[in-house]
Z-matrix of the N, CA and C atoms (Angstrom, degrees):
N
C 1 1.450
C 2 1.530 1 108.43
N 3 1.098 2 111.70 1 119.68
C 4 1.722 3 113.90 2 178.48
C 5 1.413 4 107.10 3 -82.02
N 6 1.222 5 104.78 4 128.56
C 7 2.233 6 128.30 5 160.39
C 8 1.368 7 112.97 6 -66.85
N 9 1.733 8 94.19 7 92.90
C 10 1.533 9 103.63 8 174.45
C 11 2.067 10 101.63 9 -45.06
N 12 1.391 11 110.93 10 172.81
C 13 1.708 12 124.90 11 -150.84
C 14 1.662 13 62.51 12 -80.44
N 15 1.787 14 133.77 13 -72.53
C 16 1.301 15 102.83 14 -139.24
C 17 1.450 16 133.91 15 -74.88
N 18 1.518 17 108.80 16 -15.85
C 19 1.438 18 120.43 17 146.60
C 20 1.794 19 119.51 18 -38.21
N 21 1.451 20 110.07 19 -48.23
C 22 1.495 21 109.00 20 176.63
C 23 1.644 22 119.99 21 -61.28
N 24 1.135 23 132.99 22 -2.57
C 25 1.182 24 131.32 23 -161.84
C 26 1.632 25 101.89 24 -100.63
N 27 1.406 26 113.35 25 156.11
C 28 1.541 27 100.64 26 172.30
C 29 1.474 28 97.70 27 -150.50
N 30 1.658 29 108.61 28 159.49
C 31 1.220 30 125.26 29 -146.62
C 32 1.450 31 106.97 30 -72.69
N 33 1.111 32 122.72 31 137.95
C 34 1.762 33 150.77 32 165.89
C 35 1.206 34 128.89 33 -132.19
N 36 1.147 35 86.28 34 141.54
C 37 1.822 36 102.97 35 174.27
C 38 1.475 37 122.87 36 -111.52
N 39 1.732 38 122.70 37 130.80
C 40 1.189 39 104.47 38 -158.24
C 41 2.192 40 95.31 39 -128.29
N 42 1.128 41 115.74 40 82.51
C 43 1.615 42 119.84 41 171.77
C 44 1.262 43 123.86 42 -28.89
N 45 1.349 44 114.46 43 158.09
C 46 0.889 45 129.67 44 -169.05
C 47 1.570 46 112.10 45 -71.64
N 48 1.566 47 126.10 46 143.77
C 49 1.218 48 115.85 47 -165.19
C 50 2.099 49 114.89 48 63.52
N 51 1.456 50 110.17 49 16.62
C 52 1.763 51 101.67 50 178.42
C 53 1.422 52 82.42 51 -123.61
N 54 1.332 53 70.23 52 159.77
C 55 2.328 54 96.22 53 165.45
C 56 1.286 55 96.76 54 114.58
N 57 1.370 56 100.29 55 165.82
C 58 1.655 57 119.21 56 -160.91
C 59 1.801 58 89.98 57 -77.86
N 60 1.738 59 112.07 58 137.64
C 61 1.088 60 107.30 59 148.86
C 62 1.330 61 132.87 60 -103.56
N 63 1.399 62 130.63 61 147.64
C 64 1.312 63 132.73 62 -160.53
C 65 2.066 64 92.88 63 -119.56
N 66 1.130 65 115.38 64 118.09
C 67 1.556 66 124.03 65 -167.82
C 68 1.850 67 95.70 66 -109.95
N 69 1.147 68 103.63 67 120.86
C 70 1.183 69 132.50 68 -136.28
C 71 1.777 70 98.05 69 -127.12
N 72 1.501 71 110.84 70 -20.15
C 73 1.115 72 122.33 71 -172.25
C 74 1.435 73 125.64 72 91.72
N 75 1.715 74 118.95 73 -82.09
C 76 0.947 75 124.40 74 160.60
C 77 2.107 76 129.49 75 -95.26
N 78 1.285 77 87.01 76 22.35
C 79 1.769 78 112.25 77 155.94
C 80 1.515 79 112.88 78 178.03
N 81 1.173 80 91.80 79 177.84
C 82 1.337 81 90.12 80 -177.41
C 83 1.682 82 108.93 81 -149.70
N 84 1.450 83 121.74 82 146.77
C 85 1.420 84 141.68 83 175.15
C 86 1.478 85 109.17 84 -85.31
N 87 1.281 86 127.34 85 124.80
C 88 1.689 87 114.56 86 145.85
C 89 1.421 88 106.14 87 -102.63
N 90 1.348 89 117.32 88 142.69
C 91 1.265 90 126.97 89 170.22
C 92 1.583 91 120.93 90 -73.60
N 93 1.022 92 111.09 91 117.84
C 94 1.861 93 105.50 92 171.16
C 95 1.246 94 114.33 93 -116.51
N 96 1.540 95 141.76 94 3.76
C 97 1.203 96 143.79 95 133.15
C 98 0.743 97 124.26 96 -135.93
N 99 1.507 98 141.48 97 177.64
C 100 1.481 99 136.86 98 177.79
C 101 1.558 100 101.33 99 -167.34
N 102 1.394 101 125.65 100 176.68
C 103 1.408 102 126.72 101 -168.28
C 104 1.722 103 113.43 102 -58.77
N 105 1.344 104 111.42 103 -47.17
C 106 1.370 105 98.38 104 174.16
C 107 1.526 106 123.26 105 -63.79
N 108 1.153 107 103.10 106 -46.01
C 109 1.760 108 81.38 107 160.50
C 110 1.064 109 146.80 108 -89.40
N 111 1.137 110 123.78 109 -6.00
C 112 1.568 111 130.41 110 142.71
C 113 1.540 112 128.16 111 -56.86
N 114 1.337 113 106.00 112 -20.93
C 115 2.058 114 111.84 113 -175.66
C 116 1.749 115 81.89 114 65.31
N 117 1.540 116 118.18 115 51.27
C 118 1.152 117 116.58 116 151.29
C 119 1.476 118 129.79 117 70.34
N 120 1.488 119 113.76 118 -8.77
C 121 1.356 120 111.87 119 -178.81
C 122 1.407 121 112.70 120 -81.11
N 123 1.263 122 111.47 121 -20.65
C 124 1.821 123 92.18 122 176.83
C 125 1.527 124 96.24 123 -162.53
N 126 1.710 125 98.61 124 164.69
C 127 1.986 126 89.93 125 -177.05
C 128 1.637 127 85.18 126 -147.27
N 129 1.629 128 111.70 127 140.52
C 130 1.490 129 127.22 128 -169.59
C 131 1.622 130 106.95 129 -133.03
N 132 1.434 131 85.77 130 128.85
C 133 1.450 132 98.05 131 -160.06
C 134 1.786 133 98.52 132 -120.24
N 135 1.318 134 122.86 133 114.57
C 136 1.759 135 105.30 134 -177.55
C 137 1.792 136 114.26 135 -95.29
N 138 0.945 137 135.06 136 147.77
C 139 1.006 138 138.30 137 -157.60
C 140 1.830 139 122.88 138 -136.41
N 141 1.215 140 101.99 139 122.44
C 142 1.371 141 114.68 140 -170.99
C 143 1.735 142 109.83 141 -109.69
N 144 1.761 143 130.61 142 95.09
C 145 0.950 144 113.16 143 -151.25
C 146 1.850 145 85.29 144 -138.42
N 147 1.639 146 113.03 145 149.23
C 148 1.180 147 128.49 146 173.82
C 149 1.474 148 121.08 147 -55.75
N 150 1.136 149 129.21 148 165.52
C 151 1.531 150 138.90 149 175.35
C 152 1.761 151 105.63 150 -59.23
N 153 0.950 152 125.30 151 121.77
C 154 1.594 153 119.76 152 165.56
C 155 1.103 154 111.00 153 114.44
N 156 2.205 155 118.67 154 -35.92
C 157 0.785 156 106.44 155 -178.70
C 158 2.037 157 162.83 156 -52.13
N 159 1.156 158 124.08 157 -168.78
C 160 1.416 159 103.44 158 175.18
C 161 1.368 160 119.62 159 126.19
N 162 1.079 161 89.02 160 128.82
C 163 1.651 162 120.29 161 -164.26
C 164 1.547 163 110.89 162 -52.89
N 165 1.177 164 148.26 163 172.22
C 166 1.664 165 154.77 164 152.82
C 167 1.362 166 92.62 165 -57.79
N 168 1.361 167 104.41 166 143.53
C 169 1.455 168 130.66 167 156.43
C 170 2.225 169 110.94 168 -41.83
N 171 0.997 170 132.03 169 110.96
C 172 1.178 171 137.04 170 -155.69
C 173 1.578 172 116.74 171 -147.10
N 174 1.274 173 115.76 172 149.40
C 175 1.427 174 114.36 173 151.59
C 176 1.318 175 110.69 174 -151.90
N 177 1.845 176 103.47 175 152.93
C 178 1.146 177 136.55 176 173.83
C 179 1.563 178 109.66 177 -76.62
N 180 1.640 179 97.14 178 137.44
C 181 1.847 180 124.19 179 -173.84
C 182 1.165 181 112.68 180 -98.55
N 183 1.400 182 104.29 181 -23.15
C 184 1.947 183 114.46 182 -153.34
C 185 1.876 184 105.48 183 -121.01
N 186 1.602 185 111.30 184 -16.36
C 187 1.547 186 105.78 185 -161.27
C 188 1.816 187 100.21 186 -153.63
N 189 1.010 188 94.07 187 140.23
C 190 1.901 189 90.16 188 175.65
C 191 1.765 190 87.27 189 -95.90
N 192 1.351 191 117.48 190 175.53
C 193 1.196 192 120.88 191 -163.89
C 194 1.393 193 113.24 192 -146.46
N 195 1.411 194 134.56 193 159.65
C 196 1.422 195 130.53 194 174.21
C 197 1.563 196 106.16 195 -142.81
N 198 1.573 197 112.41 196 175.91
C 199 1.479 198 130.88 197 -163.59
C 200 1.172 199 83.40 198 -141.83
N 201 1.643 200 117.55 199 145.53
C 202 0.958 201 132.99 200 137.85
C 203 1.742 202 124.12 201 -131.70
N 204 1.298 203 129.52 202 94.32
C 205 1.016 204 134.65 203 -150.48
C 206 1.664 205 114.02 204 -71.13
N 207 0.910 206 108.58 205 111.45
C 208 2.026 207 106.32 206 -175.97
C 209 1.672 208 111.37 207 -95.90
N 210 1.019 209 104.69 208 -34.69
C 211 1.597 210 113.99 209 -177.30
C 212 1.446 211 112.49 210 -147.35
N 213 1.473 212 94.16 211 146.24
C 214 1.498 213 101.90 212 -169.51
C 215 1.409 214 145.03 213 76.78
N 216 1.494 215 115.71 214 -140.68
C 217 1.476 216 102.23 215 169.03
C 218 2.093 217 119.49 216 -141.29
N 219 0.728 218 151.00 217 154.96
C 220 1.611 219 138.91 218 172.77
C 221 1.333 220 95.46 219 -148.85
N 222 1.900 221 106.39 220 129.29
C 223 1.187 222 115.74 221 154.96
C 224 1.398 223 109.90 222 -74.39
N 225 1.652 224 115.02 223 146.69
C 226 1.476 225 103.02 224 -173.71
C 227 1.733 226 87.06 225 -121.59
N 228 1.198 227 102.21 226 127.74
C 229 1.726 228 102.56 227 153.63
C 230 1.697 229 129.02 228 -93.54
N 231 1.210 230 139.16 229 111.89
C 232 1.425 231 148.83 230 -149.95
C 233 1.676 232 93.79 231 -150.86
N 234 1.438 233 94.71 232 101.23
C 235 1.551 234 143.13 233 -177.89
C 236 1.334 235 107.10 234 36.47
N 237 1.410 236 143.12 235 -47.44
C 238 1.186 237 124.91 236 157.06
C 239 2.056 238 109.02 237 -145.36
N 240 1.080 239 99.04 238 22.07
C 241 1.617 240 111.26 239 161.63
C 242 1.620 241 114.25 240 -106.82
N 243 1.828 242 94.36 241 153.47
C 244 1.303 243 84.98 242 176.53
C 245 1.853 244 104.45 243 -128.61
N 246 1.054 245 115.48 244 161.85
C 247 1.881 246 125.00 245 -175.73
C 248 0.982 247 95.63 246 -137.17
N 249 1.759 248 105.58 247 144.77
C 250 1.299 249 109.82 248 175.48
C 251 1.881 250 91.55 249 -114.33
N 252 1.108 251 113.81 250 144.83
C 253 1.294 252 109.44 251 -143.05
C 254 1.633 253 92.49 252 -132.11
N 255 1.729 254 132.28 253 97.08
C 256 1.476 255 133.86 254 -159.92
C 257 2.243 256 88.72 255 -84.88
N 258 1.561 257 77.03 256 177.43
C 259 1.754 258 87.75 257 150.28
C 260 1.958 259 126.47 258 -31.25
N 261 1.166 260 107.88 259 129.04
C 262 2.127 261 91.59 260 158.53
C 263 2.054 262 82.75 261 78.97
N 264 1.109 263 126.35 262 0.60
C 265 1.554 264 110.11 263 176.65
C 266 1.773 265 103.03 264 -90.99
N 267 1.178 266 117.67 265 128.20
C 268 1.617 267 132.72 266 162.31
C 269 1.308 268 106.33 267 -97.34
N 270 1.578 269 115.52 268 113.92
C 271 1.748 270 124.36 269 164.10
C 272 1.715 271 93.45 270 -108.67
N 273 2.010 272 103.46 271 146.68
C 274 1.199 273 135.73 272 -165.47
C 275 1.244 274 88.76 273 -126.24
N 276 1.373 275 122.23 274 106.82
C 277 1.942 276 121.74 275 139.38
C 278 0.657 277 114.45 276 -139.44
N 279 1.640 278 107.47 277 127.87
C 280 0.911 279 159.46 278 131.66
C 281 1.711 280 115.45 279 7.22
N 282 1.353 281 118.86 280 124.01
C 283 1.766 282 116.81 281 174.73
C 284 1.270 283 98.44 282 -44.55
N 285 1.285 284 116.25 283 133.48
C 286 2.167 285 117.63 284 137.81
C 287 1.878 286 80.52 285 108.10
N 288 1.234 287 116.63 286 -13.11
C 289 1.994 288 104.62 287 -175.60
C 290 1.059 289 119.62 288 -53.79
N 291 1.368 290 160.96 289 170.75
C 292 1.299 291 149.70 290 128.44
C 293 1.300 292 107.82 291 -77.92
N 294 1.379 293 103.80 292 139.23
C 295 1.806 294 128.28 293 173.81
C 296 0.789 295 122.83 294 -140.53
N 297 1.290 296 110.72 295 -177.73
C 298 1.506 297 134.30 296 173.05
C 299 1.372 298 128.60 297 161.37
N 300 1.331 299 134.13 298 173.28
C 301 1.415 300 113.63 299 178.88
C 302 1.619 301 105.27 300 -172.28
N 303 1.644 302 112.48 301 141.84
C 304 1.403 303 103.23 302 175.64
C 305 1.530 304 106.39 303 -126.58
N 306 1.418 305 105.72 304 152.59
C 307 1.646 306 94.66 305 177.87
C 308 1.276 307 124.27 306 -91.47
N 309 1.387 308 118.57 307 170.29
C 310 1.000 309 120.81 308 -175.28
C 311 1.726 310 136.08 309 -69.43
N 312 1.171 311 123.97 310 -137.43
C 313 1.523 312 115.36 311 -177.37
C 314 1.742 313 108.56 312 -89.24
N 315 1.325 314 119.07 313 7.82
C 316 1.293 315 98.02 314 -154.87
C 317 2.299 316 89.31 315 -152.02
N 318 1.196 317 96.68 316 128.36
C 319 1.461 318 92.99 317 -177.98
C 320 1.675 319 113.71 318 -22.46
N 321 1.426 320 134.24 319 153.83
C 322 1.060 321 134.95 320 157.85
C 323 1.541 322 129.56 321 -136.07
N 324 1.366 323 109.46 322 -174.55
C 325 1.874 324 109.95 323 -174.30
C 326 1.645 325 100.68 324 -151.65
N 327 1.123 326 107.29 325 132.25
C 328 1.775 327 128.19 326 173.30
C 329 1.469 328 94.38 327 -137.45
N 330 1.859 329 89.84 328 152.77
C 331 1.569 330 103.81 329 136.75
C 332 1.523 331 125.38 330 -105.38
N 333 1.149 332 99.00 331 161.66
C 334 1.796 333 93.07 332 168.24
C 335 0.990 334 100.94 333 -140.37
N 336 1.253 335 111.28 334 164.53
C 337 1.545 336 134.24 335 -125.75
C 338 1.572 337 96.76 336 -163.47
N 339 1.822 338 103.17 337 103.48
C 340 1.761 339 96.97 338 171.94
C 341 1.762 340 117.78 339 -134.56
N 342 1.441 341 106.19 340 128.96
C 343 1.242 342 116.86 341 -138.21
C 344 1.626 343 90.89 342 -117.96
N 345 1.369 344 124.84 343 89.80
C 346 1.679 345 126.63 344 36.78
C 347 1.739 346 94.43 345 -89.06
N 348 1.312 347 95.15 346 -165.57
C 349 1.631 348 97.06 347 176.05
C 350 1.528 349 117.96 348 -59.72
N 351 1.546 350 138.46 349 109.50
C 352 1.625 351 119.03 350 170.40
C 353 1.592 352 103.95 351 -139.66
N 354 1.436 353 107.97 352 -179.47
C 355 1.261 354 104.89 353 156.55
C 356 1.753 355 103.63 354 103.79
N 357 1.042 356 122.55 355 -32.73
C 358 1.345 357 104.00 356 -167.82
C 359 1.644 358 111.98 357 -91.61
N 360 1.255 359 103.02 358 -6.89
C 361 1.629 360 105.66 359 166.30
C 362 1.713 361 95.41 360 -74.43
N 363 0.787 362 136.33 361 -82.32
C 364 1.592 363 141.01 362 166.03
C 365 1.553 364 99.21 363 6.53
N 366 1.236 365 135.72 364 -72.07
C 367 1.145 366 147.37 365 -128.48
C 368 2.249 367 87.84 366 -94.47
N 369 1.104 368 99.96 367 -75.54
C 370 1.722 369 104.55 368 166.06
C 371 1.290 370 114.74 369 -26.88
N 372 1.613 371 98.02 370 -55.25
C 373 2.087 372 98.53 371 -173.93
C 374 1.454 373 98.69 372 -65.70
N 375 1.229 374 131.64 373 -34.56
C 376 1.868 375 135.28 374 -165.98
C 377 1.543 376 88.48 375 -71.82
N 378 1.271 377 134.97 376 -60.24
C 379 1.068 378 137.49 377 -145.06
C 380 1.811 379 118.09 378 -84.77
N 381 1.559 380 109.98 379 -18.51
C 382 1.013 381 117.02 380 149.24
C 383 1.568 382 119.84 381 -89.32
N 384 0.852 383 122.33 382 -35.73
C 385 1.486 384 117.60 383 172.52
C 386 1.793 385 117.66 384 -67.51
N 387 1.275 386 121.35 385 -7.74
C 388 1.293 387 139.81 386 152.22
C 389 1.591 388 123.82 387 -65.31
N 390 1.624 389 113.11 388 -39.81
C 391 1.231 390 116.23 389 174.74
C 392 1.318 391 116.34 390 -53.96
N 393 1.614 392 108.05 391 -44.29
C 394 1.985 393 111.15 392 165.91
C 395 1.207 394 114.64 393 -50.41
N 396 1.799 395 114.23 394 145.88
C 397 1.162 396 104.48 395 140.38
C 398 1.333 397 143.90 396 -70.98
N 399 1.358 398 125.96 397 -13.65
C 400 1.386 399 150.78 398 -151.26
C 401 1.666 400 108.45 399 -105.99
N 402 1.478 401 107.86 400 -3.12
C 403 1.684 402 98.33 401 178.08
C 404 1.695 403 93.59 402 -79.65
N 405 1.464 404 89.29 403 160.48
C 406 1.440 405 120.27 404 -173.54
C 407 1.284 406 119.50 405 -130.02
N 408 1.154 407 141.44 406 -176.93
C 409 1.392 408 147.96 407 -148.72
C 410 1.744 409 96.99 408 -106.23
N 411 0.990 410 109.37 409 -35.14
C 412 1.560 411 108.21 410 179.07
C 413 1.636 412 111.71 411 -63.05
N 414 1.380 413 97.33 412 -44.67
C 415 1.690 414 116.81 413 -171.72
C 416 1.446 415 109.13 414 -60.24
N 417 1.382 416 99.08 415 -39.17
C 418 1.646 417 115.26 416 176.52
C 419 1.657 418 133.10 417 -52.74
N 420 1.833 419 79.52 418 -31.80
C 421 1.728 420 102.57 419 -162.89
C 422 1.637 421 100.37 420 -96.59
N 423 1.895 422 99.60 421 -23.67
C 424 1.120 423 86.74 422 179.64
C 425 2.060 424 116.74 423 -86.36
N 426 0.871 425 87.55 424 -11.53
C 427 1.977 426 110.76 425 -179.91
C 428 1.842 427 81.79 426 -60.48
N 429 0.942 428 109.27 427 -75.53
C 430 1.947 429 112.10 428 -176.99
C 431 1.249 430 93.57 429 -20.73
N 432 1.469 431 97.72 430 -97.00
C 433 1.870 432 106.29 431 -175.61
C 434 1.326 433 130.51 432 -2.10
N 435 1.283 434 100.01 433 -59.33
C 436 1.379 435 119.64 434 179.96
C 437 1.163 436 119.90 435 -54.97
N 438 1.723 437 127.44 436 -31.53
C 439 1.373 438 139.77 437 -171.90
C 440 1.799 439 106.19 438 -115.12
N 441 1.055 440 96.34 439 10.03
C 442 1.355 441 90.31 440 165.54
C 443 1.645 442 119.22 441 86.11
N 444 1.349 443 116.59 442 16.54
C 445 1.001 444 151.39 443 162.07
C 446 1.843 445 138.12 444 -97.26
N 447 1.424 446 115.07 445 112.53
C 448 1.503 447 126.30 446 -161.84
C 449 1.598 448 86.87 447 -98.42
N 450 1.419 449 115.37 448 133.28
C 451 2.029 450 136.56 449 153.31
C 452 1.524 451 75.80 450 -79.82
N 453 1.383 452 108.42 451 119.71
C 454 1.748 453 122.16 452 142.71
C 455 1.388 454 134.16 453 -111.50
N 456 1.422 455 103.65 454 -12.13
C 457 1.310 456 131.44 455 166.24
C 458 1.361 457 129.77 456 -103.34
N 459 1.451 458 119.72 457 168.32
C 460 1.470 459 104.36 458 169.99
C 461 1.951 460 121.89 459 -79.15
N 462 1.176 461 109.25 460 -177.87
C 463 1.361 462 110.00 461 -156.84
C 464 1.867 463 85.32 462 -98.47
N 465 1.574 464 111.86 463 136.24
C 466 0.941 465 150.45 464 150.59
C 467 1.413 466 122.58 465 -29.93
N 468 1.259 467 131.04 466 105.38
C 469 1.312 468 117.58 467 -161.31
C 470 2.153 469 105.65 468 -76.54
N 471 0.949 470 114.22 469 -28.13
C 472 1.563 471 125.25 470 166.23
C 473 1.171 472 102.62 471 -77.78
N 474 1.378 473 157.56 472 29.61
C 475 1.710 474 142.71 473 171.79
C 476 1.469 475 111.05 474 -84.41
N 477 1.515 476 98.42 475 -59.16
C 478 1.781 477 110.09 476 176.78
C 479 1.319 478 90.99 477 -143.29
């Protein structure tokens, strides 16, 4: 009898200040799960990001996704509405949605939450391809692609 992935996983605890960080330049992710330790159902990435910041308008192919806001504030855009989204706010989207989101006036902190596990290869490939000077916007879009991720919007003047 084969052990479905989420049966394979076994329980951990990951503290405050632990998990892999991914340096991003102008923010940065620590990882507190990812597919192998989950048996793949979800991968959580916490996030420490500047005032203004925020990614291009986008959607995910491979993972529906969540927010959980700990500090601060993020406007969230979700397909053609927008929320301004304080501390204690949980955003739900949905695979295939269009998003995006920038923060507000004052440093902030989320988790995200991607359901099945994705995303943190995404974040490594961005984050080395950031160390160059010479990446470009194509390279960028194509780093998306690769993870299962569509640019549907224009690019963010705070992203990189």
């Amino acid at each position: 009898m084969a052990t479905s992935p989420v049966m394979a996983a076994q329980p951990y605890v990951v503290l405050p200040g632990e998990g892999r960080f991914i340096d991003l330049g102008d923010f940065g992710m620590t990882v507190k799960a990812d597919a192998a330790e989950t048996g793949g159902v979800v991968s959580v990435l916490e996030a420490d990001e500047p005032p203004g910041f925020g990614p291009p308008i986008h959607v995910h192919h491979d993972a529906a996704e969540a927010f959980y806001v700990l500090e601060g504030e993020y406007i969230m855009y979700l397909e053609d509405r927008e929320f301004a989204c304080p501390a204690g706010s949980f955003i739900f989207i949905p695979l295939g949605v269009r998003h995006g989101f920038r923060v507000g006036d004052r440093p902030s902190r989320k988790l995200n939450f991607y359901f099945p596990a994705a995303m943190i290869g995404y974040f490594a490939d961005l984050a080395a391809a950031l160390q160059r000077d010479d990446v470009d916007e194509d390279e960028l879009a194509e780093i998306a692609r690769t993870h299962g991720m569509e640019i549907v919007g224009p690019p963010s003047e705070r992203y990189v």
